[in-house]
PDB file of N, CA, C and O in Angstrom:
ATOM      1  N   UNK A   1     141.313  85.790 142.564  1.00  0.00           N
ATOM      2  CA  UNK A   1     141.060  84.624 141.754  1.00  0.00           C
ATOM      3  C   UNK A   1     142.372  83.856 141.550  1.00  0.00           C
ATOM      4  O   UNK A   1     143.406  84.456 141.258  1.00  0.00           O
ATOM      5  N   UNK A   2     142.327  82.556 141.702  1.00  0.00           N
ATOM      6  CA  UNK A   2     143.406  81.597 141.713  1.00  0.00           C
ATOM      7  C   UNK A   2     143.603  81.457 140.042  1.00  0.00           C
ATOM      8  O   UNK A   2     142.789  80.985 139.248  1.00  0.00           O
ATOM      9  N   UNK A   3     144.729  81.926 139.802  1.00  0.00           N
ATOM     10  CA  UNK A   3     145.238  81.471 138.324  1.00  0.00           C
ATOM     11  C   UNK A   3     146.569  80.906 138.755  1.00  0.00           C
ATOM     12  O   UNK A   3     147.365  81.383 139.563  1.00  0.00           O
ATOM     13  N   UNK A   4     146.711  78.883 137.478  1.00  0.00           N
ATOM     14  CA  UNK A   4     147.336  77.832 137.568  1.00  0.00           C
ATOM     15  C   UNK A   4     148.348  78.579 136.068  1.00  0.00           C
ATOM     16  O   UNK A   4     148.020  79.049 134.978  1.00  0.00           O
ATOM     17  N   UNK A   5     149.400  78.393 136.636  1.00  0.00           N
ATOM     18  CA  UNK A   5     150.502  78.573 135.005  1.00  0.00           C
ATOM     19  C   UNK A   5     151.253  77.462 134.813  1.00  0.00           C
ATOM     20  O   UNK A   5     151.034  76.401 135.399  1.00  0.00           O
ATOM     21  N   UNK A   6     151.908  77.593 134.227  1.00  0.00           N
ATOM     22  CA  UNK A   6     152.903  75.941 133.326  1.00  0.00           C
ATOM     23  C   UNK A   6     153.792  75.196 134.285  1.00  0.00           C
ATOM     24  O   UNK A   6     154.327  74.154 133.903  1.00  0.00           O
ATOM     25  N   UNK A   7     154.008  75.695 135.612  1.00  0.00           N
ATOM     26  CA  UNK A   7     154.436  75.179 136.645  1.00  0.00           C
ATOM     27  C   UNK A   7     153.906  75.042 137.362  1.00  0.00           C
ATOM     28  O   UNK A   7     153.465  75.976 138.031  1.00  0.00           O
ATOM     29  N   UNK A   8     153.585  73.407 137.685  1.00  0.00           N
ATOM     30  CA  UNK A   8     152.791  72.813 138.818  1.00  0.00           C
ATOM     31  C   UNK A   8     153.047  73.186 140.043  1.00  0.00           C
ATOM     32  O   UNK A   8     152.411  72.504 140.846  1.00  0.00           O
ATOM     33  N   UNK A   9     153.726  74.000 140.539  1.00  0.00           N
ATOM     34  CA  UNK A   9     153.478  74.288 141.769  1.00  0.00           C
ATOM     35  C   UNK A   9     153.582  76.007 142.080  1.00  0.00           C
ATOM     36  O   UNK A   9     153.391  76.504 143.190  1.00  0.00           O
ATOM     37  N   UNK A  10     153.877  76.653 141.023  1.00  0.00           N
ATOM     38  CA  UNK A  10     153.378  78.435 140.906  1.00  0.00           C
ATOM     39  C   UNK A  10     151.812  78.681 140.567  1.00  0.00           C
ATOM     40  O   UNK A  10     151.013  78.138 139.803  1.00  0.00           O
ATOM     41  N   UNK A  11     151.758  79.543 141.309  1.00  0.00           N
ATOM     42  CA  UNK A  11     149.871  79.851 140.740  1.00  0.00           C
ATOM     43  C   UNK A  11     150.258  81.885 140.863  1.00  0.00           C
ATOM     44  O   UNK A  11     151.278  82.477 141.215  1.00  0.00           O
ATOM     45  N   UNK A  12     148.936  82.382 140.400  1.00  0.00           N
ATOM     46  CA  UNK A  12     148.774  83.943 141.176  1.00  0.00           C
ATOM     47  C   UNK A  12     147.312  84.005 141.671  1.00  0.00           C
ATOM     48  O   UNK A  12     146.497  83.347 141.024  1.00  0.00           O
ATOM     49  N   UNK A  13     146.918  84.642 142.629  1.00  0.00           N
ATOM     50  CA  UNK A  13     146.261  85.133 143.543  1.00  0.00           C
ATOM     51  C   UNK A  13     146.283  86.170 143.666  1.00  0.00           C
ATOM     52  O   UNK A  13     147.049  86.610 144.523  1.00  0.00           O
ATOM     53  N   UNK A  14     145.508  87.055 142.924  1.00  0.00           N
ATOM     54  CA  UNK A  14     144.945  88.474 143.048  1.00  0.00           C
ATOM     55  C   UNK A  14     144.850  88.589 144.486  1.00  0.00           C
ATOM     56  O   UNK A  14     145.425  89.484 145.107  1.00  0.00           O
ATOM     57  N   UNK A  15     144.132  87.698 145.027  1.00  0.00           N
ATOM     58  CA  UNK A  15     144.069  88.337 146.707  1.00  0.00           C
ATOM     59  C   UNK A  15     145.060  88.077 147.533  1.00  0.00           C
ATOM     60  O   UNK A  15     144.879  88.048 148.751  1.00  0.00           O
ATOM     61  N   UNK A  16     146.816  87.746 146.691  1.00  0.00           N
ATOM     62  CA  UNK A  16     148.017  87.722 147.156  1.00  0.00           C
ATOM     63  C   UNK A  16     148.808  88.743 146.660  1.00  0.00           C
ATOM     64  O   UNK A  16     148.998  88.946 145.461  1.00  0.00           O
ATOM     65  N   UNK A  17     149.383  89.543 147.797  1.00  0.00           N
ATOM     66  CA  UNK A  17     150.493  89.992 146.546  1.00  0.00           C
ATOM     67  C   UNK A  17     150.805  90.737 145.535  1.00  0.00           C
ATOM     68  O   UNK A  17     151.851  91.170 145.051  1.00  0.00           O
ATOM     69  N   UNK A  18     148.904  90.854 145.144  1.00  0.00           N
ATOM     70  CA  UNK A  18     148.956  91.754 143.466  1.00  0.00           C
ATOM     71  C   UNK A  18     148.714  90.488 142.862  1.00  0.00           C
ATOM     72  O   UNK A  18     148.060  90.693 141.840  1.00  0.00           O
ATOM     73  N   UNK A  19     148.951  89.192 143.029  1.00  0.00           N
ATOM     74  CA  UNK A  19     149.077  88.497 141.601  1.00  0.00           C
ATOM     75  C   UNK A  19     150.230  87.907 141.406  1.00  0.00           C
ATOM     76  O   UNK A  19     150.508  87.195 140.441  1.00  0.00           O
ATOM     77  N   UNK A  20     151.099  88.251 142.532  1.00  0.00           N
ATOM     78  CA  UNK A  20     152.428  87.863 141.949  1.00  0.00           C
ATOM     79  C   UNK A  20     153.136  86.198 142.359  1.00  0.00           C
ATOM     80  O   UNK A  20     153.101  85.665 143.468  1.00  0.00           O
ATOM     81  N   UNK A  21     153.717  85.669 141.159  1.00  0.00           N
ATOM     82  CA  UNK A  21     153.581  84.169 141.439  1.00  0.00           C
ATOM     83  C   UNK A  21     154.236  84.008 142.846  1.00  0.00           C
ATOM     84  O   UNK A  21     155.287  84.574 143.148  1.00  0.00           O
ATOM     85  N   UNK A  22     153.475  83.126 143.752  1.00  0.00           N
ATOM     86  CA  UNK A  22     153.864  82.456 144.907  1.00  0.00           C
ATOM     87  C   UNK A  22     153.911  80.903 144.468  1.00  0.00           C
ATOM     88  O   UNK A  22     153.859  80.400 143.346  1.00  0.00           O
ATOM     89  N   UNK A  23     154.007  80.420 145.527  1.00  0.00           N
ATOM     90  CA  UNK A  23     153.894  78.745 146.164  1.00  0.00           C
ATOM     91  C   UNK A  23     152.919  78.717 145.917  1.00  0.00           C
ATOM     92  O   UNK A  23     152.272  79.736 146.156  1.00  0.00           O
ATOM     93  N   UNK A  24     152.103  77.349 145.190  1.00  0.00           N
ATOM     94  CA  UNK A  24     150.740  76.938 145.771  1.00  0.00           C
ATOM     95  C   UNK A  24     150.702  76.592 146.829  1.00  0.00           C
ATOM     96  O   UNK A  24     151.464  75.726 147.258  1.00  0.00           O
ATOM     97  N   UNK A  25     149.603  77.307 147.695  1.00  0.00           N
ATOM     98  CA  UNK A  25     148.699  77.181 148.920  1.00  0.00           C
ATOM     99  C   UNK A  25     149.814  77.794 150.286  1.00  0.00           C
ATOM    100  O   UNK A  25     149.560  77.593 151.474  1.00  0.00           O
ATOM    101  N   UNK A  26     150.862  78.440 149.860  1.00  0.00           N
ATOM    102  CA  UNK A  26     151.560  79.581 150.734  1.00  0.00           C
ATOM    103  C   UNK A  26     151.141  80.719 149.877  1.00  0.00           C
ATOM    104  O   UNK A  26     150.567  80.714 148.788  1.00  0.00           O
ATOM    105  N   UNK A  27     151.651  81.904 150.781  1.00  0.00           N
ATOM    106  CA  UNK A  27     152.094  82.987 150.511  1.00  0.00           C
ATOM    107  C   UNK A  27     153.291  83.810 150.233  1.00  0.00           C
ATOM    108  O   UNK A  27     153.383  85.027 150.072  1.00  0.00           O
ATOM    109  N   UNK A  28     154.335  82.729 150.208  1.00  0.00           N
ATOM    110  CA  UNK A  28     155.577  82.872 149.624  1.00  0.00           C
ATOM    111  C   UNK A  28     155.719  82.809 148.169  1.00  0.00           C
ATOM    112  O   UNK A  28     155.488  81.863 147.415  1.00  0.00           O
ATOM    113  N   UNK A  29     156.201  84.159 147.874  1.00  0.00           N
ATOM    114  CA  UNK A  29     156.659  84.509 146.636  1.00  0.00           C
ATOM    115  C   UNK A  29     157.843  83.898 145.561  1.00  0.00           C
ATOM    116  O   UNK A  29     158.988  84.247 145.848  1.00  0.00           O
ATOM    117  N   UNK A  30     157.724  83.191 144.584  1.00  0.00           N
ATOM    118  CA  UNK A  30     158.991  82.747 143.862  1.00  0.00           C
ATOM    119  C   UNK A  30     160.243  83.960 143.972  1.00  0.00           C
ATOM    120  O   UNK A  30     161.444  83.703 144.050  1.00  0.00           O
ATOM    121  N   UNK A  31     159.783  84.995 143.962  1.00  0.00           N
ATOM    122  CA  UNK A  31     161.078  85.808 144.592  1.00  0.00           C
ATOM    123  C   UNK A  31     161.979  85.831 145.891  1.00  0.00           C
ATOM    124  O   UNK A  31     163.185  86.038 146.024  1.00  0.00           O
ATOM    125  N   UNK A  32     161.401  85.668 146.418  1.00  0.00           N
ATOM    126  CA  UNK A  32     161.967  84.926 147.823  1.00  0.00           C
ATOM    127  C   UNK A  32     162.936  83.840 147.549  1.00  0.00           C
ATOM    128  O   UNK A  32     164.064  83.871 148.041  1.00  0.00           O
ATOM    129  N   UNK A  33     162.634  83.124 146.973  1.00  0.00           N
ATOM    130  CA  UNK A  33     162.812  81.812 146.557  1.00  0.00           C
ATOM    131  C   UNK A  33     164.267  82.216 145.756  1.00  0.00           C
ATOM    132  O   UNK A  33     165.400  81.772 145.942  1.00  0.00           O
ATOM    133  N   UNK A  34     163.859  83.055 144.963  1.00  0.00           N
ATOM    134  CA  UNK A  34     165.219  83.444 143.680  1.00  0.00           C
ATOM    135  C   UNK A  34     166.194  83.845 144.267  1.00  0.00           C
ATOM    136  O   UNK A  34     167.356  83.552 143.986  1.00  0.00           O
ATOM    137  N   UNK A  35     165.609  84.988 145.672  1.00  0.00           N
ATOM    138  CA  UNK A  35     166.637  86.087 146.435  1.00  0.00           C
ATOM    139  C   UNK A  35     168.103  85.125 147.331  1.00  0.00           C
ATOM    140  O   UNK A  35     169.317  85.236 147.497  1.00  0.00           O
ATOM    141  N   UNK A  36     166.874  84.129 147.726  1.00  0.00           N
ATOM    142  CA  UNK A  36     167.950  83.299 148.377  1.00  0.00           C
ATOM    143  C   UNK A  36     168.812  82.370 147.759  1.00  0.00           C
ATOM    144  O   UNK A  36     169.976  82.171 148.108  1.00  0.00           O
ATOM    145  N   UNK A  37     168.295  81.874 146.950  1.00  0.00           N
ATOM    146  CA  UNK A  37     169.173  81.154 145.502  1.00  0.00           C
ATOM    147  C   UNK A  37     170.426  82.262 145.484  1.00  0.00           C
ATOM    148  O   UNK A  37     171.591  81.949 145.730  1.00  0.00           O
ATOM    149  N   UNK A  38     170.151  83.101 145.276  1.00  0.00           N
ATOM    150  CA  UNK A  38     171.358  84.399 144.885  1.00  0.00           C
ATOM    151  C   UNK A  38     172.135  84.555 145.859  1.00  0.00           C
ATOM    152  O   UNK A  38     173.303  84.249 145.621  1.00  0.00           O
ATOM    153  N   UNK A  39     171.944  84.868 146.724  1.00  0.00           N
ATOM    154  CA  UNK A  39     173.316  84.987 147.942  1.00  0.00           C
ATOM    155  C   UNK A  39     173.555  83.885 148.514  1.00  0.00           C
ATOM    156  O   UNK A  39     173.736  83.911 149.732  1.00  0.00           O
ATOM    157  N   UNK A  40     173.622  82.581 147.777  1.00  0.00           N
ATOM    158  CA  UNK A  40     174.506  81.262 147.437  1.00  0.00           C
ATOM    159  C   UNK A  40     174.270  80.692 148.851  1.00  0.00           C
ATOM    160  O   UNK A  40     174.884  80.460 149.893  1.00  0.00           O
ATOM    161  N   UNK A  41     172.632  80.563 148.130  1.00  0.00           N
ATOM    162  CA  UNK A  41     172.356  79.286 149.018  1.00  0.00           C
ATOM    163  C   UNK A  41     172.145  77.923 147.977  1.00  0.00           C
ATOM    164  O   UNK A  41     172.055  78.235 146.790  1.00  0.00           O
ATOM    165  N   UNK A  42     172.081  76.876 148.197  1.00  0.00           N
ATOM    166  CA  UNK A  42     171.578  75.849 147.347  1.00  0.00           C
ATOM    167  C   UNK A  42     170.512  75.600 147.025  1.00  0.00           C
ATOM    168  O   UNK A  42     169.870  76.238 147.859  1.00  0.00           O
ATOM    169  N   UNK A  43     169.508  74.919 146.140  1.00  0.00           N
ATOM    170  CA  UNK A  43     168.613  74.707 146.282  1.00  0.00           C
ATOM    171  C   UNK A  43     168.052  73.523 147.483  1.00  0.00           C
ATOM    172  O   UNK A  43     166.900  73.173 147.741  1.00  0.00           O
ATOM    173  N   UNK A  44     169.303  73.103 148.050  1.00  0.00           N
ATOM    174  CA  UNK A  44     169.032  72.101 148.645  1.00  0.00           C
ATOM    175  C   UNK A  44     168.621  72.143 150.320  1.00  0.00           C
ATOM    176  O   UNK A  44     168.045  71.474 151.178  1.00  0.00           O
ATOM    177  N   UNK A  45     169.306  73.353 150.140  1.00  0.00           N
ATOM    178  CA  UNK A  45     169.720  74.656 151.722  1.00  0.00           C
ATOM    179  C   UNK A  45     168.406  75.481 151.642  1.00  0.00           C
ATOM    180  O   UNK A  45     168.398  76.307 152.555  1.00  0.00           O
ATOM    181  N   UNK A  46     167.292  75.547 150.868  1.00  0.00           N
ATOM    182  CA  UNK A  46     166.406  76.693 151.179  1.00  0.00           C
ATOM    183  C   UNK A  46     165.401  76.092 151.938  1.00  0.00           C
ATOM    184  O   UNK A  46     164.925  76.589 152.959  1.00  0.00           O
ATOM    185  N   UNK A  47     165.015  74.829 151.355  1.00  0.00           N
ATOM    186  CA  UNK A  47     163.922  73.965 152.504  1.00  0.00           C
ATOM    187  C   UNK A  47     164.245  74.066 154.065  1.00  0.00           C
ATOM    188  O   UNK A  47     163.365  73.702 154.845  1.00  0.00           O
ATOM    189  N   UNK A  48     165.249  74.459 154.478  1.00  0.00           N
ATOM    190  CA  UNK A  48     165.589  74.618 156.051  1.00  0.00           C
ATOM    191  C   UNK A  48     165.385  76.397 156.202  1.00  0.00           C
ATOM    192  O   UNK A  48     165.128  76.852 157.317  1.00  0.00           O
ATOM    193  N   UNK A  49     165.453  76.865 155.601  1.00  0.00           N
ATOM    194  CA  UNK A  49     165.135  78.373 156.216  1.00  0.00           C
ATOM    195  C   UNK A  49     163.633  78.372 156.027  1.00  0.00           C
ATOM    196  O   UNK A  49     163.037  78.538 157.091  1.00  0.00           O
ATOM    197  N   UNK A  50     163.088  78.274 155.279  1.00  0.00           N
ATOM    198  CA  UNK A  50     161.588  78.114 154.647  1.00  0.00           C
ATOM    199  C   UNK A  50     161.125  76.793 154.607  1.00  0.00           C
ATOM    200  O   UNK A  50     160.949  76.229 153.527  1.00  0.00           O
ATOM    201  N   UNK A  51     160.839  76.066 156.033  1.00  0.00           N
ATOM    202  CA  UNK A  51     160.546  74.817 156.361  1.00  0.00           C
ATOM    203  C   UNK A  51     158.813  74.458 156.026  1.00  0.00           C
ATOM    204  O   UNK A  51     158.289  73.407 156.393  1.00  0.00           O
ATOM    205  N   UNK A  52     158.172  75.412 155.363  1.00  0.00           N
ATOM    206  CA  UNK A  52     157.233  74.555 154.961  1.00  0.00           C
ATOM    207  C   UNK A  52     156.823  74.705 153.777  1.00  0.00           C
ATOM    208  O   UNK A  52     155.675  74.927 153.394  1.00  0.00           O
ATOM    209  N   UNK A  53     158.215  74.528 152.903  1.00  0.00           N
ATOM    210  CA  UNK A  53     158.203  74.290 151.409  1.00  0.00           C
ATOM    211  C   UNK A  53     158.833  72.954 150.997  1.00  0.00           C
ATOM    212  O   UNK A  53     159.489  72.505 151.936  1.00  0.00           O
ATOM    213  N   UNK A  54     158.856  72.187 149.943  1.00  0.00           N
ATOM    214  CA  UNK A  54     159.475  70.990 149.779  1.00  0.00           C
ATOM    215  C   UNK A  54     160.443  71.323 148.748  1.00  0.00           C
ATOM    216  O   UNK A  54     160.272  72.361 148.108  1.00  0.00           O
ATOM    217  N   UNK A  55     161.495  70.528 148.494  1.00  0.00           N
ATOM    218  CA  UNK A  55     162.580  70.950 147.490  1.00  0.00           C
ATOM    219  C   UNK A  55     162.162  70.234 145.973  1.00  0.00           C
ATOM    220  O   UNK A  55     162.842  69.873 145.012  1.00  0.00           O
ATOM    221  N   UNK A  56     160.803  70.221 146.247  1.00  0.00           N
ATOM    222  CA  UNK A  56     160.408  70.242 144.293  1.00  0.00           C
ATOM    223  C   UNK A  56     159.726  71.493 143.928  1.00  0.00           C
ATOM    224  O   UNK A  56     159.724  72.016 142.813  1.00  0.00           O
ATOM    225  N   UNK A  57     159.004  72.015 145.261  1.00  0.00           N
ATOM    226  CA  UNK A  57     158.297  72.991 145.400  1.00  0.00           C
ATOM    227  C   UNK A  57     159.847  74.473 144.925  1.00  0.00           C
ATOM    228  O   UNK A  57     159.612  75.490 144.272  1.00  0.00           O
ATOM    229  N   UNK A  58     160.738  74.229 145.293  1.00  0.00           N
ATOM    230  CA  UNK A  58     161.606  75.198 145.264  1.00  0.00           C
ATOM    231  C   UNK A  58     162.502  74.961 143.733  1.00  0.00           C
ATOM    232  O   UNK A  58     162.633  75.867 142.910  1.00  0.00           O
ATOM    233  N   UNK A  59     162.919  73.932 143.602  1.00  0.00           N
ATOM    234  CA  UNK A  59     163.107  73.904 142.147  1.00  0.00           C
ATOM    235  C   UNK A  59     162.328  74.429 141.211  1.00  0.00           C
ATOM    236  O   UNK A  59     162.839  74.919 140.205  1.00  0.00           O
ATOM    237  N   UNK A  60     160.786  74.406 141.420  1.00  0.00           N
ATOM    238  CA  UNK A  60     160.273  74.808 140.469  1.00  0.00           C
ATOM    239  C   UNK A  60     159.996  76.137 140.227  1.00  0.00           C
ATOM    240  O   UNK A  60     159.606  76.679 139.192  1.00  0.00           O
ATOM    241  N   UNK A  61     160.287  76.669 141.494  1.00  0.00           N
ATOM    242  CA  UNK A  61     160.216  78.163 141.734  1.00  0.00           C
ATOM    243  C   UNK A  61     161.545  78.880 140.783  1.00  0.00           C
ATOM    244  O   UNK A  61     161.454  79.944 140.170  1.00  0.00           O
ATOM    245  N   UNK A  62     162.664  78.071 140.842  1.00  0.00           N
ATOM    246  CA  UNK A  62     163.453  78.338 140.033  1.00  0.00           C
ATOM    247  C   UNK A  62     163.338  77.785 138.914  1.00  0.00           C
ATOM    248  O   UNK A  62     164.294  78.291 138.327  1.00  0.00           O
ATOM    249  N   UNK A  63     162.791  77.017 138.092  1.00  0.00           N
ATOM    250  CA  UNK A  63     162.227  76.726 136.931  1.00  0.00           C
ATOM    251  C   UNK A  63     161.634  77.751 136.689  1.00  0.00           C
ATOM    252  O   UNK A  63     162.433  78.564 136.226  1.00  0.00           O
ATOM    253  N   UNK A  64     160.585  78.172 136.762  1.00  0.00           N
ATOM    254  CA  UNK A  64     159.807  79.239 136.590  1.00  0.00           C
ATOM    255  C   UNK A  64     160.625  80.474 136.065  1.00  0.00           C
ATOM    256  O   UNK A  64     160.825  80.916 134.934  1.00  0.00           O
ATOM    257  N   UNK A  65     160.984  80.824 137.205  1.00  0.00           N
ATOM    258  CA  UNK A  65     162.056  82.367 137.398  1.00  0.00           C
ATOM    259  C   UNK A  65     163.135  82.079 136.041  1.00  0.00           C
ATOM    260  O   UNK A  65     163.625  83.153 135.692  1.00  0.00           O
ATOM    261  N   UNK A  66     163.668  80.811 135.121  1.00  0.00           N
ATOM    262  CA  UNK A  66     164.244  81.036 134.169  1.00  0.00           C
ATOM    263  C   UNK A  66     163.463  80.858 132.989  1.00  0.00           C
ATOM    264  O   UNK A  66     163.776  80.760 131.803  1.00  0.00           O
ATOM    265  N   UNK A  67     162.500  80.843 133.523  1.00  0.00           N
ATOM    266  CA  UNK A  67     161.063  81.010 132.231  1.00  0.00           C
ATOM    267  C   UNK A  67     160.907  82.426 132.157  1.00  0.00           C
ATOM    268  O   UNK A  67     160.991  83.126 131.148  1.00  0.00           O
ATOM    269  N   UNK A  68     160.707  82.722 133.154  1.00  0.00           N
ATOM    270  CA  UNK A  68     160.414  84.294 133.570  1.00  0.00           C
ATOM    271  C   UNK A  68     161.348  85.616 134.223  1.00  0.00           C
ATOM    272  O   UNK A  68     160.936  86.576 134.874  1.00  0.00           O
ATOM    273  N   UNK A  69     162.533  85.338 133.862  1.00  0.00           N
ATOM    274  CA  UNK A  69     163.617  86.596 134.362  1.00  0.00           C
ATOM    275  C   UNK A  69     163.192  87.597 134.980  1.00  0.00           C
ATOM    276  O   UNK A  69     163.118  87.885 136.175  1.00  0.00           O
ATOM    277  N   UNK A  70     162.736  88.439 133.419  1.00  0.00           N
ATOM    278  CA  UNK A  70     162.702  89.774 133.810  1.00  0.00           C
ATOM    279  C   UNK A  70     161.320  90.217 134.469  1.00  0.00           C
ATOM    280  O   UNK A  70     161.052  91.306 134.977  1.00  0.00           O
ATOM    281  N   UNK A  71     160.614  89.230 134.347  1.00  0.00           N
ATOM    282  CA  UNK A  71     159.262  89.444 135.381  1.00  0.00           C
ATOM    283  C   UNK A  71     159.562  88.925 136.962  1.00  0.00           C
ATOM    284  O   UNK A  71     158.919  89.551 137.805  1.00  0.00           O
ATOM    285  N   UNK A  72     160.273  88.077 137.372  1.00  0.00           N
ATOM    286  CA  UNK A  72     160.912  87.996 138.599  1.00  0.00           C
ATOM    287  C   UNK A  72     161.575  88.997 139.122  1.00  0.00           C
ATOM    288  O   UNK A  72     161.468  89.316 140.307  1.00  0.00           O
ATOM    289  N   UNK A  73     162.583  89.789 137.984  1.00  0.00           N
ATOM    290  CA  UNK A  73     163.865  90.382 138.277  1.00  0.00           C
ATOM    291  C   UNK A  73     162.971  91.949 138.422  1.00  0.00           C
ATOM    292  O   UNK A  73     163.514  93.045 138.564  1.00  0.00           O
ATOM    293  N   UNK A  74     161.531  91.699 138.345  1.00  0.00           N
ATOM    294  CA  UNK A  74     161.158  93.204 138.276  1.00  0.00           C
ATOM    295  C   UNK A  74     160.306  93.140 139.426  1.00  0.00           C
ATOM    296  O   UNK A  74     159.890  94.237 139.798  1.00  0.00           O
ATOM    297  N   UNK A  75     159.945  92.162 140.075  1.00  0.00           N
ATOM    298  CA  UNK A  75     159.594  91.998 141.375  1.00  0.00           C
ATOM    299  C   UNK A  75     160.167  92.234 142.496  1.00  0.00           C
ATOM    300  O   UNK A  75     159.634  92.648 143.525  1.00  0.00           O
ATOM    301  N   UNK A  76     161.828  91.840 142.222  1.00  0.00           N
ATOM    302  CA  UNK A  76     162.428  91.967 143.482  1.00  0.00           C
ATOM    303  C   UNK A  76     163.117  93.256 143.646  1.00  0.00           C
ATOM    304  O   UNK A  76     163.508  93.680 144.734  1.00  0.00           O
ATOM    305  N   UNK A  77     163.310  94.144 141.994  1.00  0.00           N
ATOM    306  CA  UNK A  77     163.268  95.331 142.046  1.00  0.00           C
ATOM    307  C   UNK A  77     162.553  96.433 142.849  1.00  0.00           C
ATOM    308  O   UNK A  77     163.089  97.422 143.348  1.00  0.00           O
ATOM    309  N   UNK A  78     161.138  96.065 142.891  1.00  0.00           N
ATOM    310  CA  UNK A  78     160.364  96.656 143.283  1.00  0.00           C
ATOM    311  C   UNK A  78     160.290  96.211 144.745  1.00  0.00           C
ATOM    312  O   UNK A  78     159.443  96.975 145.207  1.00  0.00           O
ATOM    313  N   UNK A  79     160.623  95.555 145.555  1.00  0.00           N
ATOM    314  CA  UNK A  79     160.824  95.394 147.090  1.00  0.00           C
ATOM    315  C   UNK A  79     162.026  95.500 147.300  1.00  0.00           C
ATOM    316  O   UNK A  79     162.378  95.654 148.470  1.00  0.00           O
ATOM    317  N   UNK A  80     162.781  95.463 146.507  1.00  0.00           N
ATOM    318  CA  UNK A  80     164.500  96.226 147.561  1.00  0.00           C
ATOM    319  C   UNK A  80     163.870  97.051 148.140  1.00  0.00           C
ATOM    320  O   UNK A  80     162.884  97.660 147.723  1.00  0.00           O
ATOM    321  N   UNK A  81     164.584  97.167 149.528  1.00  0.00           N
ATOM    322  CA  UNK A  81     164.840  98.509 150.491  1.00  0.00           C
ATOM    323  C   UNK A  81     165.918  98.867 150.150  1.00  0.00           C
ATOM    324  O   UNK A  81     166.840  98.105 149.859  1.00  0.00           O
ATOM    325  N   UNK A  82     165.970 100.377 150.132  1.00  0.00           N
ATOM    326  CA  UNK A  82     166.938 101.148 149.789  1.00  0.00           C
ATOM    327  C   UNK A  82     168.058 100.983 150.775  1.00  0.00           C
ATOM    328  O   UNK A  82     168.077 100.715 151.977  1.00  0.00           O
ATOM    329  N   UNK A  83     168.981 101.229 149.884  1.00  0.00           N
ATOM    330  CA  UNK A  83     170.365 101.161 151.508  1.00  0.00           C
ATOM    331  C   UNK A  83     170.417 102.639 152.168  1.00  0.00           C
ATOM    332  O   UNK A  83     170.806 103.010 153.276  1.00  0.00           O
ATOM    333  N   UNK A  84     170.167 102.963 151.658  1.00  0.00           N
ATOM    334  CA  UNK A  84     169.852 104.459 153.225  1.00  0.00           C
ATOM    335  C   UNK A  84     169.089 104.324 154.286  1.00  0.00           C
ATOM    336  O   UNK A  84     169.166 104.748 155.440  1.00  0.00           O
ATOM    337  N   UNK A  85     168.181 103.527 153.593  1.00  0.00           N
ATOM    338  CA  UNK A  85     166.578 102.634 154.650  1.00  0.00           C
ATOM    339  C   UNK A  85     167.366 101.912 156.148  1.00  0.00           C
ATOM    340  O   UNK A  85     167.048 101.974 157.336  1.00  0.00           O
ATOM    341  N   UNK A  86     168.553 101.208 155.404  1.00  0.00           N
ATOM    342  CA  UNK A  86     168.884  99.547 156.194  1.00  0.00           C
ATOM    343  C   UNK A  86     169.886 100.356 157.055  1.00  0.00           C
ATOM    344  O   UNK A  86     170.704 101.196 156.682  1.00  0.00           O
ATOM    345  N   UNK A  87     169.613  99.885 158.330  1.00  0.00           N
ATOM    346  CA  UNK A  87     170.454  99.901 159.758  1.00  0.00           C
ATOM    347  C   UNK A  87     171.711  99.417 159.443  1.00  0.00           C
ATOM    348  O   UNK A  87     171.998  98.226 159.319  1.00  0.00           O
ATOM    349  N   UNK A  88     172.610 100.556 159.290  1.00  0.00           N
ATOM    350  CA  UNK A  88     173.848 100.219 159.420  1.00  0.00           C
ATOM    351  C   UNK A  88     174.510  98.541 160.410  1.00  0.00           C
ATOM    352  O   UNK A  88     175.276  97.653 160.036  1.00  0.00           O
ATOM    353  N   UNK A  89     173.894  98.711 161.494  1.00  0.00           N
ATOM    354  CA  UNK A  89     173.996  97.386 162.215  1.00  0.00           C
ATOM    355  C   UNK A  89     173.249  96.102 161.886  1.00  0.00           C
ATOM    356  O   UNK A  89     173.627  95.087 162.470  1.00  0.00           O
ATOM    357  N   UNK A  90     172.129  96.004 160.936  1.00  0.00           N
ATOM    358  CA  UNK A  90     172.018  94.982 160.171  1.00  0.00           C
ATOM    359  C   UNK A  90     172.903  93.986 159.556  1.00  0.00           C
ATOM    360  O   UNK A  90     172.434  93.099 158.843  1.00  0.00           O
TER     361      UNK A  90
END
């Protein structure tokens, strides 16, 4: 079931994810969105790795995520791969 929250362009989709806020009408996660914000990209720089998002669509993803910290910050918790996991040559 499509549930709309206070940011026009985050929704959740039980049949995404768990529920967990994406893009409207992708399947990209506002965590995604945050992860790359963090290892200093711009907001202006993410629309080119993730070319079929728009850069209001990504601002708001980070709007959101400072609405919502520790519910973001417990998302991306929960998908780290462990570093024992990751190929040394990565």
């Amino acid at each position: 079931m499509l549930q709309a929250t206070e940011h026009i362009y985050i929704v959740r989709d039980d049949a995404i994810l768990g529920g967990e806020p994406i893009i409207r009408g992708t399947r990209t996660p506002v965590r995604a969105i945050v992860e790359t914000w963090r290892m200093g990209a711009a907001p202006e720089e993410i629309p080119q790795g993730l070319p079929h998002l728009t850069l209001a669509q990504v601002f708001d993803a980070l709007s959101y995520y400072l609405d919502h910290q520790s519910e973001i910050n417990s998302y991306i918790e929960r998908n780290r791969i462990p570093e024992e996991l990751i190929d040394p040559l990565v």
